[in-house]
TIKE-989258 format. One record per residue (C-alpha): residue number from 1; x, y, z. Coordinates in steps of 0.1 Angstrom, whole numbers, plus 5000, padded with zeros to 4 digits. Layout:
seq NUM&c1 X&c2 Y&c3 Z
...
//
This chain:
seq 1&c1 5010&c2 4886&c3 4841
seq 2&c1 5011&c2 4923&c3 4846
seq 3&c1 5039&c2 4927&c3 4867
seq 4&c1 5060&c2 4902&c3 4847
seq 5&c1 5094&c2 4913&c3 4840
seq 6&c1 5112&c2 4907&c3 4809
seq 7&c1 5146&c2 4893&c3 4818
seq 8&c1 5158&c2 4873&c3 4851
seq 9&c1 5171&c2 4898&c3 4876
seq 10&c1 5193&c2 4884&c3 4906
seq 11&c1 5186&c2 4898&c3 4946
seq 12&c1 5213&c2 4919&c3 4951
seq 13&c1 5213&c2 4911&c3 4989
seq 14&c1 5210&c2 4873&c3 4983
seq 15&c1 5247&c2 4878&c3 4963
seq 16&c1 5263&c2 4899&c3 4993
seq 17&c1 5253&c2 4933&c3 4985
seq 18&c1 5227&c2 4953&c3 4998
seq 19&c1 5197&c2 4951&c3 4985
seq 20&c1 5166&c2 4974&c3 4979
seq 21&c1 5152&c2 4960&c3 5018
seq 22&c1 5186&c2 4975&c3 5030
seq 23&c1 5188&c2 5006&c3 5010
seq 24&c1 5152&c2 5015&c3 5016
seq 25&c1 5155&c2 5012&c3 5053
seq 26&c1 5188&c2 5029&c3 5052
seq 27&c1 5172&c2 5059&c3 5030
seq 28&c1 5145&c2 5058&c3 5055
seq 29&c1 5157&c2 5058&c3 5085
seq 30&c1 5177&c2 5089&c3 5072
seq 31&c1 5149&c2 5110&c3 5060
seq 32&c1 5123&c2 5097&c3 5072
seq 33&c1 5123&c2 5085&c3 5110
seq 34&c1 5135&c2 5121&c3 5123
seq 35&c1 5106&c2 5134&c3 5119
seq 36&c1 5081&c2 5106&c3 5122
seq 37&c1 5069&c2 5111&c3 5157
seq 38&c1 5062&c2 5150&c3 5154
seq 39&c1 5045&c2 5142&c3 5120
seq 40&c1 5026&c2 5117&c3 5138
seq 41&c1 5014&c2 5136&c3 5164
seq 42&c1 5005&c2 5167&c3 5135
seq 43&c1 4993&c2 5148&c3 5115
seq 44&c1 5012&c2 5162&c3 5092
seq 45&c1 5026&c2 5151&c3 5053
seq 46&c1 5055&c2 5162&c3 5043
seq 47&c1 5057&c2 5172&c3 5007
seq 48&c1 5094&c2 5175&c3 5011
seq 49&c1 5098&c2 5142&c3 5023
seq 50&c1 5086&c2 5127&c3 4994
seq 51&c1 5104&c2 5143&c3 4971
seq 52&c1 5131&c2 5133&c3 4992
seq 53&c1 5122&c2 5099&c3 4989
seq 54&c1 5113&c2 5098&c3 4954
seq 55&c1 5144&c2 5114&c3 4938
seq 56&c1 5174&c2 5098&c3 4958
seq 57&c1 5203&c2 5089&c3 4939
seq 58&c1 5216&c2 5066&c3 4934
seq 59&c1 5192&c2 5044&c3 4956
seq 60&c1 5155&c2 5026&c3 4955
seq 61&c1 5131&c2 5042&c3 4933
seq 62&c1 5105&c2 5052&c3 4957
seq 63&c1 5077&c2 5066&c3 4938
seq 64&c1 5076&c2 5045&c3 4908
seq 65&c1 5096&c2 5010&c3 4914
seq 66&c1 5078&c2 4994&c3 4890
seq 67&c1 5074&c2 5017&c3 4865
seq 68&c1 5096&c2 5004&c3 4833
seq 69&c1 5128&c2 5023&c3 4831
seq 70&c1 5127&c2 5037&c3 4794
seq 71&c1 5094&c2 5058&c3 4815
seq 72&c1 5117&c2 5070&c3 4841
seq 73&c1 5111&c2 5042&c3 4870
seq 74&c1 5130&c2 5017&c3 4886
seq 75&c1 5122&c2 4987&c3 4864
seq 76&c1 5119&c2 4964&c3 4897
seq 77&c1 5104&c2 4931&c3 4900
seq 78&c1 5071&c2 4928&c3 4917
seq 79&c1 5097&c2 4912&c3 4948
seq 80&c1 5118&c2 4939&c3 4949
seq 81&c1 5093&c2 4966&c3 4955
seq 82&c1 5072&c2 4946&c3 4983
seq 83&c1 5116&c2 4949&c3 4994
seq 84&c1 5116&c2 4984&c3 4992
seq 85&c1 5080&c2 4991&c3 5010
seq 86&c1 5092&c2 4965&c3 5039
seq 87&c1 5121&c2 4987&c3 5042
seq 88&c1 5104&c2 5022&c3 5042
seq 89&c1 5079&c2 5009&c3 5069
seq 90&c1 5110&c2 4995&c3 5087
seq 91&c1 5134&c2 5024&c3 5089
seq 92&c1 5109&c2 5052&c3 5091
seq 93&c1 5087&c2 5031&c3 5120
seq 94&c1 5061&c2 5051&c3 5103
seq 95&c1 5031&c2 5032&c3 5091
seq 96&c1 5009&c2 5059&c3 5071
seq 97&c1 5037&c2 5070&c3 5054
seq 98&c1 5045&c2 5038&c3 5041
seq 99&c1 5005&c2 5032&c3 5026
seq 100&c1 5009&c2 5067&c3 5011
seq 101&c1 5033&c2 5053&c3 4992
seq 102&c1 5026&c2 5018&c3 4985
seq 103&c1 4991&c2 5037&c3 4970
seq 104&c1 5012&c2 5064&c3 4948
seq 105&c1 5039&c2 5038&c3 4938
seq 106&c1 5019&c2 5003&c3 4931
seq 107&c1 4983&c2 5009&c3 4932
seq 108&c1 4975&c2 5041&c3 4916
seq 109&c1 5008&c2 5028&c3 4889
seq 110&c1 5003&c2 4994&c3 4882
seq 111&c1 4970&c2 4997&c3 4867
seq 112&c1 4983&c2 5026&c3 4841
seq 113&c1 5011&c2 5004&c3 4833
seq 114&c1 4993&c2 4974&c3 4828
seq 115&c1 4958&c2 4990&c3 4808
seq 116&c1 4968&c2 5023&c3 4799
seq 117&c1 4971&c2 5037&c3 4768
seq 118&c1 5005&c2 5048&c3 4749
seq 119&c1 4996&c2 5080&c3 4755
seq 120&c1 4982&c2 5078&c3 4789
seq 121&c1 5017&c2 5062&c3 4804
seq 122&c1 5039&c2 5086&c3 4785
seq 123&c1 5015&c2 5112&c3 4801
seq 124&c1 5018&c2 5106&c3 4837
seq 125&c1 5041&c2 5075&c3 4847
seq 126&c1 5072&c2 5099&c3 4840
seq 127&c1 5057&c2 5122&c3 4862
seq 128&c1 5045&c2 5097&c3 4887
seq 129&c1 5080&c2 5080&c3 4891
seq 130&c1 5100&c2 5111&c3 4895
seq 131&c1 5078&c2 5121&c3 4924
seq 132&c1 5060&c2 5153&c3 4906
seq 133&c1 5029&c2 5139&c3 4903
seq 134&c1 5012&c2 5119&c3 4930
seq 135&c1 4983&c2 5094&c3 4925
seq 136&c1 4954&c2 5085&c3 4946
seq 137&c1 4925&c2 5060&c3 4953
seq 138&c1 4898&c2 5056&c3 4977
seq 139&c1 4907&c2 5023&c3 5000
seq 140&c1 4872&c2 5014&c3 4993
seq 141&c1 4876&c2 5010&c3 4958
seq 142&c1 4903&c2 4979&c3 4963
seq 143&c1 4882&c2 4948&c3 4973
seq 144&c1 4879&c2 4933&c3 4942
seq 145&c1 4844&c2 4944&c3 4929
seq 146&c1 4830&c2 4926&c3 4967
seq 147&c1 4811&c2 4960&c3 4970
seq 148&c1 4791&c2 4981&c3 4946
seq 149&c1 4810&c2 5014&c3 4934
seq 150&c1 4798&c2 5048&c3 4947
seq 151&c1 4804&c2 5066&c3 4916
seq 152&c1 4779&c2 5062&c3 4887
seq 153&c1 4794&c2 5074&c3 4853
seq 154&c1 4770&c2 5082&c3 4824
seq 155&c1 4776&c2 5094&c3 4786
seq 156&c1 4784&c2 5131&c3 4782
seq 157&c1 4752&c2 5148&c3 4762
seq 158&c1 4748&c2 5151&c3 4727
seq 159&c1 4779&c2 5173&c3 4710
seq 160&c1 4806&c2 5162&c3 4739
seq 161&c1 4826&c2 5130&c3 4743
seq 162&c1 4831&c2 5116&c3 4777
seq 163&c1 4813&c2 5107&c3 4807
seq 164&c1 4797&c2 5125&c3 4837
seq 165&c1 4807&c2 5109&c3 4868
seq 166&c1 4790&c2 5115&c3 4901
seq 167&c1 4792&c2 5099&c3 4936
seq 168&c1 4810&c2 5109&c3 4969
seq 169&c1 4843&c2 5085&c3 4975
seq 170&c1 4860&c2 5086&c3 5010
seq 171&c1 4890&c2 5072&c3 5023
seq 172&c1 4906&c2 5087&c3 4996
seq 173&c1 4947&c2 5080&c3 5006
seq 174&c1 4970&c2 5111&c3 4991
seq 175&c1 4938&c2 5126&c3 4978
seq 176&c1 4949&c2 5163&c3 4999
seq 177&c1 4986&c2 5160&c3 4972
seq 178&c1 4973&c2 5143&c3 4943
seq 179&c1 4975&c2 5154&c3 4911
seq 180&c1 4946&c2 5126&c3 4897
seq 181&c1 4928&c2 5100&c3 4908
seq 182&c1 4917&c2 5062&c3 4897
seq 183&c1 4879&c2 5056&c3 4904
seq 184&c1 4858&c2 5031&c3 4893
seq 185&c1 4825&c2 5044&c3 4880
seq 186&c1 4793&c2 5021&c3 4875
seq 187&c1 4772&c2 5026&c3 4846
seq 188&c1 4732&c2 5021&c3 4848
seq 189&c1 4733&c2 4985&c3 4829
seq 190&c1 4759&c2 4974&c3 4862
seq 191&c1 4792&c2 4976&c3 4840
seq 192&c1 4817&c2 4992&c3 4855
seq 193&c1 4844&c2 5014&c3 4842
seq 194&c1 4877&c2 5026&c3 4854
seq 195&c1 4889&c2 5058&c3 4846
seq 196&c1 4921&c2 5085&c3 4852
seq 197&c1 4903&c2 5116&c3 4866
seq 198&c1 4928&c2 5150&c3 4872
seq 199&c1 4926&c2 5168&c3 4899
seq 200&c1 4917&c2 5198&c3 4875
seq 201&c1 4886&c2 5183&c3 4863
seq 202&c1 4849&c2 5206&c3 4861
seq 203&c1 4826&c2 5190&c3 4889
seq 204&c1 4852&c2 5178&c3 4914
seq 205&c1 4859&c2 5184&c3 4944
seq 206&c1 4887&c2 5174&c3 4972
seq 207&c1 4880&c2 5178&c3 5006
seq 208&c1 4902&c2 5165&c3 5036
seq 209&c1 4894&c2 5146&c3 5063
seq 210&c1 4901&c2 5108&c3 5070
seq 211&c1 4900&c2 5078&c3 5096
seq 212&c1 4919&c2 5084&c3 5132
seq 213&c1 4945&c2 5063&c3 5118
seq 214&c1 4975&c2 5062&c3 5099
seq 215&c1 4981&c2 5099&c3 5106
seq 216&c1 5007&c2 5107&c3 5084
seq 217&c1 4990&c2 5096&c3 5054
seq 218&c1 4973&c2 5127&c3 5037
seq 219&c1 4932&c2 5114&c3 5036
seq 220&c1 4904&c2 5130&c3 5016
seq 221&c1 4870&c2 5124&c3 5003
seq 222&c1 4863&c2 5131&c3 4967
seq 223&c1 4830&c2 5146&c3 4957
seq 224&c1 4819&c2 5145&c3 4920
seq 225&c1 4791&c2 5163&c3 4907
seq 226&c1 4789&c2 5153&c3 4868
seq 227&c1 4823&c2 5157&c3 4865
seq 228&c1 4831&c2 5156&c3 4834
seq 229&c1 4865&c2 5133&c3 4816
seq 230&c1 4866&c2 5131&c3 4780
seq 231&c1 4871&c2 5095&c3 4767
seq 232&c1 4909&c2 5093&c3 4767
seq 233&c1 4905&c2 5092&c3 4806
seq 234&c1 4891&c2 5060&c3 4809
seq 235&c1 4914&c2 5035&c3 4817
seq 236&c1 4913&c2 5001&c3 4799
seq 237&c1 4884&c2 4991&c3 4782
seq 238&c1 4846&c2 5009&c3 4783
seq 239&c1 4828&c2 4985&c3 4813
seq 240&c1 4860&c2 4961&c3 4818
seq 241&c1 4867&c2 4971&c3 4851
seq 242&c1 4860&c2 4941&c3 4868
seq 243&c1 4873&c2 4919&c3 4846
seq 244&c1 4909&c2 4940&c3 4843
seq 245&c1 4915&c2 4969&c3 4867
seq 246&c1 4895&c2 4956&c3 4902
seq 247&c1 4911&c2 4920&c3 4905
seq 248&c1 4947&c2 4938&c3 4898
seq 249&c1 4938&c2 4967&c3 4927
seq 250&c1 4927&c2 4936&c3 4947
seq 251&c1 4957&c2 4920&c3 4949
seq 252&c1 4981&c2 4948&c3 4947
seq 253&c1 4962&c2 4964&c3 4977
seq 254&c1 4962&c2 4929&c3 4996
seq 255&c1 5005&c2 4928&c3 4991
seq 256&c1 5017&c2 4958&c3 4992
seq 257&c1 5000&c2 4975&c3 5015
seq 258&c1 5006&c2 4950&c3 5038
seq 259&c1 5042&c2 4947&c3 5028
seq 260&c1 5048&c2 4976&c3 5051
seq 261&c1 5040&c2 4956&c3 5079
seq 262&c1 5066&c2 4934&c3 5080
seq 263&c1 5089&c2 4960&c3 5086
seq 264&c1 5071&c2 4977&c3 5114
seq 265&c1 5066&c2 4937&c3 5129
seq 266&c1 5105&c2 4936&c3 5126
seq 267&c1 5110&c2 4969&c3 5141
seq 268&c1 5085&c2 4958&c3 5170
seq 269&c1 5105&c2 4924&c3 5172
seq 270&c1 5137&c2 4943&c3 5180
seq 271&c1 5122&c2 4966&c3 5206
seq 272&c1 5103&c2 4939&c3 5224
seq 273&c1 5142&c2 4915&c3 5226
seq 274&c1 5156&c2 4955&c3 5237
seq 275&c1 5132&c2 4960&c3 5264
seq 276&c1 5133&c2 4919&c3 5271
seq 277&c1 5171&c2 4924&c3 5279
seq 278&c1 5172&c2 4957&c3 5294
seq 279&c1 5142&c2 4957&c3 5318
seq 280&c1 5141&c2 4939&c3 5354
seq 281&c1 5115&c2 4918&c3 5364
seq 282&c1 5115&c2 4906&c3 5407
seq 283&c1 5154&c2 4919&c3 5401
seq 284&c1 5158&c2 4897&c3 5376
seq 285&c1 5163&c2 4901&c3 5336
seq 286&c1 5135&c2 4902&c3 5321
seq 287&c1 5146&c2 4879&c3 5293
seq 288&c1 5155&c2 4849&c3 5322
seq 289&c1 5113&c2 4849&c3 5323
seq 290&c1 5103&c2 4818&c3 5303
seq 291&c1 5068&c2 4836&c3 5291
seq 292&c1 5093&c2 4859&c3 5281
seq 293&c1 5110&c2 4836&c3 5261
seq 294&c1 5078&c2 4822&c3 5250
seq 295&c1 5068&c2 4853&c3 5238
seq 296&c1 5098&c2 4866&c3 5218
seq 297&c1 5095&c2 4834&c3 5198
seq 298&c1 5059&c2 4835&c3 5189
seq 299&c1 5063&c2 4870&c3 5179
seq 300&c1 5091&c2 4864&c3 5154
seq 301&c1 5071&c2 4829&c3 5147
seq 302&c1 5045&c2 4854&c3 5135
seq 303&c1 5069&c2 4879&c3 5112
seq 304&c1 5087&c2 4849&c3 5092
seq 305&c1 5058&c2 4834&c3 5088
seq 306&c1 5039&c2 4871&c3 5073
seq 307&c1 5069&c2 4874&c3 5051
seq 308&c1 5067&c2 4838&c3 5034
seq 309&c1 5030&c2 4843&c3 5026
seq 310&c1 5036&c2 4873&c3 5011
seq 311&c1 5067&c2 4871&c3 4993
seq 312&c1 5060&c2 4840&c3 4978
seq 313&c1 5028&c2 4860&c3 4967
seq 314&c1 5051&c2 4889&c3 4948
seq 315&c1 5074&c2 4859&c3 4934
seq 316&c1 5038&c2 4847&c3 4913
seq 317&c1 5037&c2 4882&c3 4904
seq 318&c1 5067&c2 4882&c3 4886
seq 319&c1 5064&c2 4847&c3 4871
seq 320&c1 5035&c2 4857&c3 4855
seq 321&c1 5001&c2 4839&c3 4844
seq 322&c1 4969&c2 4841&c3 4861
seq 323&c1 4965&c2 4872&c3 4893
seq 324&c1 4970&c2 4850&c3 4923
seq 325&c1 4939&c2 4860&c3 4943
seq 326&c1 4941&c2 4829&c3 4968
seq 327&c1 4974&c2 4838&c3 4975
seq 328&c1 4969&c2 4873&c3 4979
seq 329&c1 4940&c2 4869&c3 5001
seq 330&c1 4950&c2 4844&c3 5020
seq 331&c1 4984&c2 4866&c3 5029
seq 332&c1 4967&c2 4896&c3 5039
seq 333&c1 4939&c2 4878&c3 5060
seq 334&c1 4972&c2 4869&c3 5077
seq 335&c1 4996&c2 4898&c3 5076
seq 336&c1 4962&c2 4917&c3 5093
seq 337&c1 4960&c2 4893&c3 5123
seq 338&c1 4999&c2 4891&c3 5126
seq 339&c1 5002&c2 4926&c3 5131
seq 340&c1 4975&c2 4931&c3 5157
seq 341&c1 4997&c2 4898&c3 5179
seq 342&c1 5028&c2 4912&c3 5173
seq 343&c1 5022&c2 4944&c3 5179
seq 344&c1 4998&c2 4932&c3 5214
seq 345&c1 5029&c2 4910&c3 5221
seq 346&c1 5057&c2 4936&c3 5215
seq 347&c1 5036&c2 4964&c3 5237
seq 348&c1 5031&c2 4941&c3 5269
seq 349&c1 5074&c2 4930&c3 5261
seq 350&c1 5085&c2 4972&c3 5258
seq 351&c1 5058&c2 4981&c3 5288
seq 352&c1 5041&c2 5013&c3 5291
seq 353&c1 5073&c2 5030&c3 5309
seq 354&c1 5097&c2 5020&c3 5289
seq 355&c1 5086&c2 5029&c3 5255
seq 356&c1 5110&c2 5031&c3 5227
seq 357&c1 5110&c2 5069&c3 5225
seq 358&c1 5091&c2 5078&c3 5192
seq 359&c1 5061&c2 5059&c3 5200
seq 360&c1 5060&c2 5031&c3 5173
seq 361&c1 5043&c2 5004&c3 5196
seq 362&c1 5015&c2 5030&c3 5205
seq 363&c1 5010&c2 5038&c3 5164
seq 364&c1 5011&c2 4999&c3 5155
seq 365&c1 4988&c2 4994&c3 5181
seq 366&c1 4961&c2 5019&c3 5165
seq 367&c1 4970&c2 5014&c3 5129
seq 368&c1 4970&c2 4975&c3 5128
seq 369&c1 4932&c2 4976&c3 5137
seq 370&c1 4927&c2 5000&c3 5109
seq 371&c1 4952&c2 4972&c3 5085
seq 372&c1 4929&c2 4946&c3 5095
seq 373&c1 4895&c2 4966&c3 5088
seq 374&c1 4904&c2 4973&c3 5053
seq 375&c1 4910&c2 4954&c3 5021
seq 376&c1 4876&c2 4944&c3 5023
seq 377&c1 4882&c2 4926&c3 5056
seq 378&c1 4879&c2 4890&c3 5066
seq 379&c1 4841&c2 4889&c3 5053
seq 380&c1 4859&c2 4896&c3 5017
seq 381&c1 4891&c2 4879&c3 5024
seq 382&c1 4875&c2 4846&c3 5038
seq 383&c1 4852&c2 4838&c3 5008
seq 384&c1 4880&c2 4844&c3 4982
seq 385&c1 4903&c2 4822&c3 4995
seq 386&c1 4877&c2 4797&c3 5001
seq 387&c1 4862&c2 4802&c3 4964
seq 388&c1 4897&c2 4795&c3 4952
seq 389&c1 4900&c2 4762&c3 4970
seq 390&c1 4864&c2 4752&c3 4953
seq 391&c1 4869&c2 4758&c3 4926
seq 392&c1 4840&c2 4788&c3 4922
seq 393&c1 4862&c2 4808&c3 4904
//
């Protein structure tokens, strides 16, 4: 398996130490949360930020967790970075921020470090880990093959190498920062190919724009009009794609970027018991209420629950063997539902008054709908999970 890691490696936290979930949300909450409700309401990336997050030391490797250490990453286990996402999410209370980087640091990575060339990961996982280069995808390129790519990719003419790749790609997460992009081109006989495209390239172009969530991600579209990559941009093998690069996407996109939610559920959980115990209900505590009660333990019901389903996911990850799509699936068409209770649960708990003062129960409230509407949704999520149990591959 991909994500595999050569030698055992022990949790720090689970030995008394803290951890990457603790030094993440501690790094976070530092740099991040500050600023998180006037980036919000901007819309607003912060380029400092990042590098803020990406070149901390000593702490969590940000940018490029799992990105081997002799390349400049943090050599984690596939557990350690869904830790470190949980973490950001959790100590920032800042949703897009967290996808931005889940995409830069697992999706956009992964896939070079598990089909790339030599030369293609000496090239940019250095680069990617340290925080100097950023990566991008288009959302809609991460269900697993379910839908047909809107890129088409054709051989260069006579006298070049390469391809010409053309198509219009939206939803594009860190497309305004990146410096390259991983799109999936299909070829006129229905292969489909994978490639590394710079931002650089002849015949493309970035545009912003993006969904009316997740604000503090940076959103584009990508346009490509024959753009043109020589061959040592494609990524894997010529037409492999869905055999090597869209299952992996699949299930990186259906863990870690809903590994950020647990730690927006948890930072939810503790403002809905805050507001249980502080507010008055008839002169009464709030928290004497048994709906109340009722209530507070669904909602943390709902976050343990997320949290086994997807870290027993990462822990198949790193023992290696087949991609666990099942798994995957199954915790993401899960993670996307518990986020939408919690967050319903925690917002009647806080009330529209009281309000936690950055707003985080009014951007879960938005954002979890959007969690839940991508990944290919339940129409893709359902039938993998139930193909797995049949045995239809």
């Amino acid at each position: 398996m991909v994500l595999a890691q050569p030698e055992l490696r022990t949790d720090p936290e689970a030995a008394g130490g803290p951890g990457p979930l603790a030094r993440s949300r501690e790094l976070a909450g530092r740099l991040a949360w500050p600023t998180t409700a006037r980036r919000d309401r901007d819309r607003a990336w912060d380029p400092a930020l990042f590098a803020g997050l990406a070149r901390t030391e000593p702490g969590p490797s940000l940018a490029g967790p799992l990105v081997p250490a002799p390349l400049g990453g943090g050599g984690s286990t596939a557990a350690e970075a869904l830790a470190l996402l949980e973490g950001l999410a959790e100590g920032s209370r800042d949703p897009g921020l967290a996808l931005a980087v889940a995409v830069h640091a697992v999706l956009t990575t992964v896939p070079l470090r598990a089909h790339g060339t030599p030369r293609q990961r000496e090239r940019y996982l250095p680069r990617m880990a340290s925080g100097e280069w950023f990566g991008a995808l288009s959302l809609h390129q991460t269900h697993g093959g379910a839908t047909a790519p809107a890129v088409t990719a054709r051989p260069a003419p006579a006298g070049q190498d390469g391809w010409l790749l053309t198509g219009r790609l939206d939803l594009v997460a860190g497309a305004p920062v990146a410096h390259h992009f991983l799109v999936v081109a299909a070829h006129r006989g229905g292969g489909r190919t994978a490639f590394l495209v710079d931002r650089a390239t002849p015949g493309l172009l970035v545009t912003e724009g993006g969904p009316a969530a997740m604000h503090t991600c940076p959103w584009g579209q990508l346009l490509l009009d024959g753009a043109h990559v020589d061959d040592g941009s494609v990524l894997g093998a010529v037409e492999g794609a869905a055999t090597e690069v869209e299952p992996l996407l699949a299930v990186l996109d259906w863990v870690y970027c809903s590994a950020p939610w647990l730690g927006v559920m948890r930072a939810l959980a503790r403002d809905a018991l805050e507001a249980a115990r502080g507010r008055e209900l008839f002169g009464r505590p709030l928290a004497d209420d048994q709906a109340t009660r009722f209530a507070l333990a669904d909602l943390v019901t709902q976050v343990e629950l997320a949290e086994g389903l997807l870290r027993r996911t990462a822990s198949r990850l790193d023992d290696g063997g087949a991609l666990p799509l099942q798994e995957a699936a199954a915790a993401r068409l899960f993670v996307s539902g518990a986020a939408e209770r919690v967050t319903r649960a925690a917002a009647g708990l806080i009330g529209p008054l009281a309000g936690t003062g950055d707003g985080l129960a009014e951007r879960a409230y938005r954002d979890a709908l959007f969690l839940s509407r991508t990944g290919g949704g339940a129409q893709v999520l359902r039938p993998v999970v139930a193909a797995s149990m049949l045995g239809l591959g």
